[in-house]
Each structure stands twice: as structure tokens, then as C-alpha cells.
N, C-alpha and C positions, 0 to 999 in steps of 0.2 A: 504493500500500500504506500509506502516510500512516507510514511506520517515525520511532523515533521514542523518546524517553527513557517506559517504563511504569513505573518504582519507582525511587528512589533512598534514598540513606543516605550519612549524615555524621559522621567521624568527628575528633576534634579533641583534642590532649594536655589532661590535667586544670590542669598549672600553667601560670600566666601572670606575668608583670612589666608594672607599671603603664608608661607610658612619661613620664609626667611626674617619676616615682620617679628610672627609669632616665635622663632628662636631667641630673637633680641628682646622680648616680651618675658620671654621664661628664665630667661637668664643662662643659656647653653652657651657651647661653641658655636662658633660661625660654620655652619655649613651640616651640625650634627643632623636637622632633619631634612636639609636638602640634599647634597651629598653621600649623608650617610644613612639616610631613608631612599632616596631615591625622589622627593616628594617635592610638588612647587607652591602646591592649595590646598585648603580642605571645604569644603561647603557645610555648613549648618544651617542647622533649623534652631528658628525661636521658639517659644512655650506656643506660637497659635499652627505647629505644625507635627503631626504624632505620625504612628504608624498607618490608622486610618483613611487620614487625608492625603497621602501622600499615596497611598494603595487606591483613589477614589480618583486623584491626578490624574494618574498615568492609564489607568483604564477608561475612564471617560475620555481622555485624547484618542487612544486606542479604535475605543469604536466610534468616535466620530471622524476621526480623519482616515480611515478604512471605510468607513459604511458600513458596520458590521451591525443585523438584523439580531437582537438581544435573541429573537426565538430559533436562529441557527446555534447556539451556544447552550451545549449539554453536560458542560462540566466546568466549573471552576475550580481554583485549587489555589492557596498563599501559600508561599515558602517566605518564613520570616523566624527571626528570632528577634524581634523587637516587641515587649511585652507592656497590654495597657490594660490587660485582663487575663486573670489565669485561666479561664473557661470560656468564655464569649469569642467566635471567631472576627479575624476580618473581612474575613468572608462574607461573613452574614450583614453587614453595613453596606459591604462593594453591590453584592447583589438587590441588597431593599433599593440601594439607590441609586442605581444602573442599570439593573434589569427588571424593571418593577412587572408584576405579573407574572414574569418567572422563575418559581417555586421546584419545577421539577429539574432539580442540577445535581450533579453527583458533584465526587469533590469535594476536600475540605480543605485543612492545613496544615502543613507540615511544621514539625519543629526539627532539627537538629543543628542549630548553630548555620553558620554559614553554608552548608552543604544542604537544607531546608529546601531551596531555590532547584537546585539540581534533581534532588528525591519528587519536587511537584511537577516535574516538567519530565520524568519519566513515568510518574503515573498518571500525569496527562495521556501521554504517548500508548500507552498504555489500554489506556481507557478507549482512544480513537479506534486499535486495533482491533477493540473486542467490540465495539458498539457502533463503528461507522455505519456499518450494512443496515442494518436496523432502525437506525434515529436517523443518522443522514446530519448529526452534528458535530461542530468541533470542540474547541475546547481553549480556556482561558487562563494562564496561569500566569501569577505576579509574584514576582521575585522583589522585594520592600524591606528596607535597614534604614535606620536612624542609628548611626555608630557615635557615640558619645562614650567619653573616659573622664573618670576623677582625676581633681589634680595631679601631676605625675609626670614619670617619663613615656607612659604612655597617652597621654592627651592628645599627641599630634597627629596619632595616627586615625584617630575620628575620620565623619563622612558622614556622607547622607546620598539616596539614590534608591529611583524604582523604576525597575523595568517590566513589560507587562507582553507577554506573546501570544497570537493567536497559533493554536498548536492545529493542526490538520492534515488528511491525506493529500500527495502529489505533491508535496510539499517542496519549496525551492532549495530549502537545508532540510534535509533527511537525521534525523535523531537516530543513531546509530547503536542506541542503550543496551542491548543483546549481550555486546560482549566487554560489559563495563568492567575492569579491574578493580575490586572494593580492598577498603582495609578499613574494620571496627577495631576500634580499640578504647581500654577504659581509663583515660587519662584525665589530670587537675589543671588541663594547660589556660584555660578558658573556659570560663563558668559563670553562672549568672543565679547563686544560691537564695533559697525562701531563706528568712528568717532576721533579726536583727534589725536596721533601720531599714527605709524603703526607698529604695533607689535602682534608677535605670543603670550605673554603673556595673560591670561585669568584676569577677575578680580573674586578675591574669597573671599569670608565669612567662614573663618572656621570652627567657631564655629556654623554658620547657617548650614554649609554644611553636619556637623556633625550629629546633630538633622534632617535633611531633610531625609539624607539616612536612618536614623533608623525610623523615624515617617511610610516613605516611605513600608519600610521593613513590618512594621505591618501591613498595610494597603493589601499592595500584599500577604501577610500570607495569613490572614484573606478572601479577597477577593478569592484567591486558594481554602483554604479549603472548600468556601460555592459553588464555582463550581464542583469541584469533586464530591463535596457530591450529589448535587444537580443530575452531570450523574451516578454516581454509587453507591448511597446510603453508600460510606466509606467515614468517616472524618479523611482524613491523617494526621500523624504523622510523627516528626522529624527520631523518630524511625525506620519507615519503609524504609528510605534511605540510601540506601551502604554508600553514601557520600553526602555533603551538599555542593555547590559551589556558593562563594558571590563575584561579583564586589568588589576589592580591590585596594580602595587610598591609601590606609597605611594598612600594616596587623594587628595593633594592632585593627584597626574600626571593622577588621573581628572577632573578638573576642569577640567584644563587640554583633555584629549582633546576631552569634550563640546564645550568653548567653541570648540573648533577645529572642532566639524560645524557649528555654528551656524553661522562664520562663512563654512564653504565653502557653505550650502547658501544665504543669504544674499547676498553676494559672486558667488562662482560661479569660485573660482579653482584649481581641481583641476591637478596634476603631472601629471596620463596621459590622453591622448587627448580636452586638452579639449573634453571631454562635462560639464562643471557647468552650474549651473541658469542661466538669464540670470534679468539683475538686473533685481529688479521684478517677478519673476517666480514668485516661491518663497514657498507657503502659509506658510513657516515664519515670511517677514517681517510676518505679520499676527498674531502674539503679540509683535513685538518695534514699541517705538517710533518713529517717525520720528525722534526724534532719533540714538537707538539703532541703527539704522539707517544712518546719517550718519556713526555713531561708526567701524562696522567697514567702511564704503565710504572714508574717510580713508588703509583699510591698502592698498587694495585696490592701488597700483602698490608697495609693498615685495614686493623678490623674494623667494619663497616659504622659500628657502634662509636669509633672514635673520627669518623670524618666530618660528623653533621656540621660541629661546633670548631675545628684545629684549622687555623687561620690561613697556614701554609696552602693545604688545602683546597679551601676555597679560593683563595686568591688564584691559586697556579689554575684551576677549571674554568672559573673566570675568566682568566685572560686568554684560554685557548678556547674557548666557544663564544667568543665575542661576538666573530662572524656572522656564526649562528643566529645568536641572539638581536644582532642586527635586523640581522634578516625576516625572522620568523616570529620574532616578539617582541621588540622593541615598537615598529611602529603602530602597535594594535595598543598602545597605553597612554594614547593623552588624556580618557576620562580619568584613568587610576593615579595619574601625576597631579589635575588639577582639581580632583572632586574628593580624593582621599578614599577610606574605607567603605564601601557601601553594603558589606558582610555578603548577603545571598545575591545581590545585584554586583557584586564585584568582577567575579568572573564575565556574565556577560557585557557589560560594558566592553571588555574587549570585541565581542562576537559583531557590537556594534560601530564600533568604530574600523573593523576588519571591513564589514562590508560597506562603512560608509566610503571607501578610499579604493573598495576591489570595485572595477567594474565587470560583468556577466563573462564577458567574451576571456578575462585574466581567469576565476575560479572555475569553471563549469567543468564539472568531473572531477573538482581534485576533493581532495580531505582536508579537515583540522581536527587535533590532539586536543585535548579540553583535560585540565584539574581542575577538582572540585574539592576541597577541603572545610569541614569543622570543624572549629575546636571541640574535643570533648572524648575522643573525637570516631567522625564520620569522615570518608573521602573515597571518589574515585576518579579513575583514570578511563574515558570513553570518547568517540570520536565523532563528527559529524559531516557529509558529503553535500556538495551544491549539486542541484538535481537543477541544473537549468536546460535541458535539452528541448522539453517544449514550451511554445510560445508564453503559454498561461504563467508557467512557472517562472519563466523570462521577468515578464510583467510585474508579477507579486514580488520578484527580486528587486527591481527597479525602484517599486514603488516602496521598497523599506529604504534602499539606498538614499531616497530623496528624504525619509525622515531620518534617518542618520544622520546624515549632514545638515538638517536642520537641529540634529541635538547638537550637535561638535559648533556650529557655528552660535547656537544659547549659551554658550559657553564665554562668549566676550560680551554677552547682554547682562551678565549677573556684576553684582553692587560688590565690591572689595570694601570690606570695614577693618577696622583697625580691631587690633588683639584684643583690648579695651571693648570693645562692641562685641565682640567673642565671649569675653569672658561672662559680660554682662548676660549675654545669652543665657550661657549654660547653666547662671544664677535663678533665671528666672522659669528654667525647664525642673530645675531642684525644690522649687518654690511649689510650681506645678504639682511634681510627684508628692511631697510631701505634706499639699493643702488639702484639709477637708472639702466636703460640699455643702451649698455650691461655691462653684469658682469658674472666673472667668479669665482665661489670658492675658495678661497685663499686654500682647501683642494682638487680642483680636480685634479691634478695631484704632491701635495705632499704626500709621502707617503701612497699611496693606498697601498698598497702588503702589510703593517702592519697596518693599520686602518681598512682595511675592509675583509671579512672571502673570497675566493675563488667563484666566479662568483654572486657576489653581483654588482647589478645595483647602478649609481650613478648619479650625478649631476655633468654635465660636464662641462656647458654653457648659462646662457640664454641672448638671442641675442638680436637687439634692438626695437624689438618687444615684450619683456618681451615673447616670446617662450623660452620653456625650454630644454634642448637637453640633454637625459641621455645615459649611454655605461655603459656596461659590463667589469668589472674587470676580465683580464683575468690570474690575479693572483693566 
């Protein structure tokens, strides 16, 4: 049935903080989050913007700028870990106020951390498979994070970001889910615990979190490659992919991920079920030099367990998969540079900016490599194909292309505020969480027409029922 992402939309808060501003703000070194994060901006939301409204944004854009008939839509689904109620979905809000009249939707919502977004949009896929023939509908799934961190070393790596897809047959990107590579595992890297005071803040391990998503990474390679193999007799390569797309908390981690395919696919030293490539063996080593070459067979007896974090290391895979990395992932990251963390909307940010800059005639028949990580954690490793061969599927491509580049280009239409305005924010999002009812946003009817972009939903109201009451900016 070739099921499959047919329309998307992007949606992203109006203000940002530069993060060169905000290191001189915090008191760091010069360059600690730009340089040594990878990072240029981060986007925030004020207290009149939750996970709701911003899940109400980008789906209302969605099916108005597609034309998408609410009664063709038989499934919705959120992938979110941004919490405004431990029981009530966002689901149930998107749908009363979106799709009004229709009641009979499957689909609900995903939780597992960042990886939330990936798990909804394969039981989208899913669902297409087993119910197309029958209903004749498709399916809606929104990936939505509001990343916010207490004061700290990790504050800067915030964000905010929702992406929202219509999932269907014949589809111009093919979801390739079948022969996904997973790795569960039951880690403290990233968490977001009941109890104690009440707060959106997560608690994080950095350094653990760091090593998890890379240990992570290996394990979904590895576990990928032995299914593929296993249906089609090919052991893929990093090679064979247009572009490679990774879950990014900080883009410098994404640098580090790539140089670690490089070097498994190179080497051949995979954690599970050594099935890696033999050495000598791997088209990949024919972009890279012999010397180059020499550099990462030097690592090849350090146990796998001491490479995540040993600086030597990463630095030397780094500098030999730069190419690579040029090539195949660097330029699919200016949302992840200027918008920051978006948690379950992170990864595809890429997929979208991939195609806002491919045109038809450059992808058609190739593949892209996709990681998805959670902290907690969840993660896989699975791929997905541009299916543009006919006309229709041509068209629906085209026609995301031109909303791509209308999100990359909202990009210079959003308000740069000072750290100071930032921080103010975050004060009044704390204020939010922690006020009884009722309570009204100290940002719902300040300044809307300059905070938020043109018919962006917001937080109006919640009353003393802790209901939440949002409207439409008709700015």
C-alpha cells in the first residue's frame, strides 16, 4: 500500500533568544553553547502557550492549507511528553475543536519521552494498513514539545515545536516501520517524576543521557541491519542513504551519533548479535582515506563501553566522517540550530527541512536512515523511501515542499528578545504551573499581535475547574 506521510505542517512559537546572548546572560564561556552545543537559538513559549495550543496550531494549519475533509480522517494519535494533565488527552481538545462531529476516530496518545512522536506515527501507519480497504480513511498524527529546563547547565538546551502529518496510502515518503531496529532499556537519564513540588521541569543526567542515546544508537544500528538482512538478504549501509536523520538535544550529540555509524560501519564492531560489516569490507571505506581509515581501526580493541564518553575518541571519528556528515546531515539542521529542542518534533524537523531544499527529480527512489531516541529510554533505528514515481504522489510532494519553505522562511519573521525576556518567561510558565484556579495568563491578552504568528491558538483561561479554555489569535 506504500502508507506513508501525504501533507505535513509546522508549527513553531514567534519569540526566540539568541544563545550567544543567553551564554553572556548565564555567565558561561564564550562559545560553551554555541560551539560547544552546536546551537544559534532556542524558541519559547510564554505562560499563554501549553501543549494544547500548540497541538490545535499546527493541525488547524494542516487541514486548512491541504483541504483536508475532517470526515476523511479515521485516526488520530499525539506523540508528546509535555504534560498538562495526567489523564485527559490532547487528543480529545484537537478533535472537539477540529473535527467537530467527529466522534468515531481511533487513536490516542503516546507517551515515551521523545520517541512518543515516532511510536504515533507507526501506529498511524499501522492502522492505515489494516483499515484503509474498509473506511477509505487516513490518519493524523502530531508530534508537540514545549522543552523547558530549570535553572542550570541545562536550560539552553530548551525549544519548543509541532509538527503535525497526514499519514496515508500511495504515499510520496513510504514509512518503512517493518524492519525498525529497537533498543528498551530501563535507564535515570531523563525523567519527569510524580511527587514533590509541581513542575514542568524534567530531572536529567547528562552525562548519562549522553552515553544512553549513543549506546542506544548502536544497538538500533545493529539490531536494523540484522533485520533487513534477514528480509532481503542486503546488509545496509550508511552509504546507501540520501540523508541520515537523528533525534537532536543539542546538534553537537548529532555529530557525535553520525561519526559513530561511520565508524561501526567501517570497523564492524556492533553490541548485538555481531552481525557488523567485516573490515575491508564496507563501501563506506571508499569515501574515507586510508589513512583515515587506520585512524578509526586504532579504536577498534577499546571496549565498546569505554568509547561513548573518551574524548580521543570522538574527536578522531569526528574529524574522519566530517564529509559524511557534511553531506548527509549537516544541511537537514537549521530548525535544530535555531529553534533548539522540540523533544518528539525534533527528529522530524529534519525530514522537513530535507524536503524543503530536495526537489522531486534529486530524491525519487532513494532512502533516508531516521533515529529516534527517548530518554528513559525508548529508541529506534528505521528508514523511509520517496515514492514519487507517479504524478499524484509528484504533486503531494511538491505541495509539502512549498510548506517547508514557508516554515524555514517563519523563521526570520519571529521576535528575538533578550535573555531578560526569557527568563521572564519561564517565570511566568512556573507561576502558571504552580497557581491554583482560576487563573488567567499574565500573556493572554498582553501582547498577542506581537508574540504570536497570525491565527495561532492560545491559552486564554483556565477556570475553577482547572478547564482550560483556548481562542484563536485573530491577529
Amino acid at each position: 500500500m506504500n502508507v506513508g506521510i501525504r501533507a505535513l505542517e509546522f508549527y513553531f512559537p514567534k519569540n526566540y533568544v539568541t544563545q550567544r546572548e543567553l551564554e553572556e546572560y548565564d555567565g558561561v564561556s564564550s562559545g560553551k553553547y554555541t560551539a560547544g552545543l552546536g546551537l544559534t537559538e532556542m524558541a519559547f513559549c510564554k505562560d499563554n502557550e501549553d501543549i494544547c495550543s500548540i497541538a490545535l496550531s499546527v493541525t488547524a494549519a494542516l487541514l486548512e492549507n491541504y483541504k483536508i475533509d475532517p470526515n476523511t480522517i479515521g485516526f488520530l494519535e499525539v506523540g508528546t511528553e509535555t504534560l498538562i494533565d495526567k489523564c485527559k488527552t490532547v487528543k480529545s481538545v484537537v478533535c472537539s475543536e477540529l473535527l467537530p462531529g467527529v466522534r468515531d476516530i481511533h487513536g490516542s496518545e503516546s507517551k515515551c519521552a521523545c520517541f512518543a512522536g515516532t511510536q504515533s506515527i507507526v501506529n498511524a501507519v499501522n492502522w492505515v494498513r489494516t483499515n484503509y480497504a474498509l473506511r477509505k480513511q487516513n490518519a493524523i498524527v502530531i508530534c508537540a514539545d514545549i522543552a523547558v529546563y530549570a535553572l542550570g547547565p541545562a536550560r539552553c538546551t530548551g525549544g519548543a515545536g509541532a509538527i503535525a502529518f497526514l499519514i496515508g496510502p500511495d504515499a510520496p515518503l513510504v514509512v518503512e516501520d517493518e524492519l525498525m531496529g529497537r533498543c528498551v532499556n530501563d535507564v535515570y537519564d531523563f525523567y519527569k517524576p510524580i511527587g514533590g513540588s509541581c513542575s514542568e521541569y524534567p530531572a536529567v543526567d547528562g552525562h548519562l543521557s549522553v552515553k544512553t542515546y549513543l549506546n542506544a544508537l548502536d544497538e538500533c544500528y545493529a539490531n536494523f541491519q540484522y533485520w533487513h538482512e534477514k528480509a532481503t538478504h542486503i546488509k545496509p549501509k550508511i552509504k546507501d542513504y540520501h540523508a541520515i536523520l537523528f533525534h537532536a538535544p543539542f546538534c553537537r550529540l548529532v555529530q557525535k551519533a553520525m561519526a559513530r555509524l561511520v565508524y561501526v560501519d567501517v570497523v564492524g564492531s556492533h553490541p548485538v548479535k555481531q552481525n557488523g560489516l567485516t573490515n575491508g569490507h564496507c563501501p563506506t571505506e571508499s569515501t574515507i582515506s586510508q589513512k583515515d581509515q587506520e585512524a578509526l581501526h586504532a579504536f577498534s580493541d577499546m571496549p565498546l563501553e569505554d568509547t561513548y564518553m573518551d574524548k580521543e575518541f570522538n574527536k578522531t571519528t569526528i574529524e574522519v566522517s566530517q564529509g559524511l556528515f557534511d553531506e548527509k546531515v549537516a544541511p537537514n539542521m537549521e530548525f535544530n540550530r535555531r529553534l533548539g529542542n522540540m523533544y518528539t518534533a525534533s527528529l522530524y524537523a529534519q525530514l522537513i527541512n530535507l524536503i524543503a531544499r530536495s526537489p522531486a527529480s534529486e530524491v525519487t527512489g532513494k532512502r533516508i536512515l531516521l533515529y529516534s531516541y527517548g530518554g528513559g529510554c525508548e529508541s529506534g533505528v528505521f528508514s523511509m523511501r520517496f515514492n514519487l514515481e507517479k504524478q499524484c504522489a509528484k504533486a503531494e510532494y511538491e505541495h509539502m515542499g512549498e510548506i517547508a519553505n514557508a516554515a524555514l522562511n517563519r523563521l526570520d519573521q519571529r521576535n528575538e528578545r533578550s535573555p531578560y525576556v526569557y527568563s521572564e518567561a519561564m517565570n511566568s510558565r512556573e507561576d502558571l504551573v504552580r497557581a491554583g484556579a482560576p487563573y488567567t495568563p499574565v500573556h493572554a491578552s498582553n501582547g498577542l499581535k506581537v508574540d504570536l504568528f497570525p491565527d495561532t491558538y492560545y491559552l486564554a483561561h483556565i477556570d475553577e475547574k482547572f478547564h482550560r479554555q483556548y481562542k484563536r489569535c485573530s491577529c
